[in-house]
C-alpha angles and dihedrals in degrees: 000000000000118000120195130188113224094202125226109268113216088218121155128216116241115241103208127089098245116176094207108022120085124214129241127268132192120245109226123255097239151135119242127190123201127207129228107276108278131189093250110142103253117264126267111257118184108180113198102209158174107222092220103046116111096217087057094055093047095057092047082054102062092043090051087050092048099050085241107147118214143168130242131224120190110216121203110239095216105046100017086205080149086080096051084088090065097051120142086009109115123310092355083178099076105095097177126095138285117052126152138191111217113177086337091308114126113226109194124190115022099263091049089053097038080052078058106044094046091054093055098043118105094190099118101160091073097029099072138128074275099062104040114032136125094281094051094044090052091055088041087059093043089056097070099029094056121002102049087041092062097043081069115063095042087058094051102045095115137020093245086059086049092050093047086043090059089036081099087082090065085071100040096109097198090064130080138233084256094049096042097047099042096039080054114048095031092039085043087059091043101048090050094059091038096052080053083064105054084040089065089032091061100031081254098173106154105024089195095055092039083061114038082048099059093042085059086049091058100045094040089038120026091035109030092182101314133136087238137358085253096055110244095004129036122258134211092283097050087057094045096050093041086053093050090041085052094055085050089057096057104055102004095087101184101008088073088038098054100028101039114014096031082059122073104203086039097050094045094051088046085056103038092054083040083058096052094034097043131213114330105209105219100212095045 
């Protein structure tokens, strides 16, 4: 029997009231203990979603990684109905994405579901001493502390990137006319006041050069040269920060162009962790 440590992220909690940005859990200090494979059905996962947020697609990431399936539900960023159907299951309070469902247990923030998901998971062969140790925590962490929080604001510099940020909800089927147009335009206005806030809130002064800075921290830092964070395999970072990278891609434009693609190291070690993780689908 394999035991694993999922280590203590120092994460903090945004203050602002963001409609489409999530804010941060801790992932619990524990032990957990996984069983020999078993022949068990794989459990049910229903993950409640905005298509763009970067906490979403990092946890997408790791249960695509993993082989978990799972189900998405688009929520409306303005009315949230979507969560009426988790009503008197766990802390029906929490309005923010992700949540999950995992076996009828409701999973709210991304680290307290990638804690679950972790624990469930029978894939022992990635999830090793490799794969989850102190240096990859601490670029996990890093991850959402400094990475994510710097996506943001670039897409939200004007109102036109706001708008083209929110243009995902064209595409959401289970809305209507009314719900897309009005979650857009009125989301669009609110996400650009919202991403001035967290520019104040983090000292963000030039967005182009936040980002492009903590993409080359990544690559000079995390990498070093390497194929993966983790040395021959990618770690749990390099599955949290490809995850955020992926949601870039699809609305960032030129943000993915210019910061992942438009570098050579960056874009073959996007591909490389694409080629062990395997397609995302975004609107999954």
């Amino acid at each position: 029997m394999h035991s694993i440590h999922i280590y203590q992220l120092q994460t903090k909690m945004l203050a602002c009231r963001v409609l489409i940005y999530p804010s941060f859990s801790v992932l619990r200090t524990s032990s957990r203990f996984f069983s020999a494979p078993s022949s068990s059905p794989s459990p049910t996962i229903t993950l409640y979603q905005y298509r763009i947020c970067p906490f979403c697609c990092k946890t997408k990431s790791l249960l695509t990684h993993l082989s978990l399936p799972y189900t998405s539900i688009e929520v409306n960023p303005l009315t949230k109905s979507q969560f009426k159907n988790l009503e008197s299951i766990g802390d029906d309070t929490y309005k923010k994405v992700p949540v999950a469902l995992i076996n009828n247990e409701r999973i709210n923030g991304s680290n307290e579901i990638i804690d679950k998901i972790l624990e469930i998971s029978d894939k022992h062969d990635i999830i090793t001493d490799d794969f989850i140790n102190d240096e990859s925590m601490k670029w996990y962490n890093w991850c959402d502390t400094h990475l994510a929080v710097r996506i943001y604001p670039a897409l939200t510099e004007t109102f036109d990137s706001s708008l083209t940020a929110f243009s995902y909800l064209d595409n959401v089927s289970e809305f209507s006319t009314f719900e897309k147009l009005s979650a857009k335009y009125i989301g669009a206005f609110a996400m650009k006041l919202a991403g001035g806030k967290i520019k104040k809130k983090y000292g963000i002064e030039d967005t182009d050069h936040e980002l492009a800075s903590s993409i080359e921290t990544w690559k000079n830092d995390a990498l070093n040269s390497a194929p993966f964070q983790g040395g021959d395999k990618p770690s749990i970072a390099d599955i949290a920060v490809y995850g955020v990278l992926k949601g870039l891609e699809d609305v960032g434009g030129r943000w993915f162009e210019e910061r992942v693609k438009g570098d050579k190291e960056v874009e073959e070690w996007f591909s490389r962790v694409e080629g062990v993780v395997g397609e995302i689908n975004s609107s999954h």
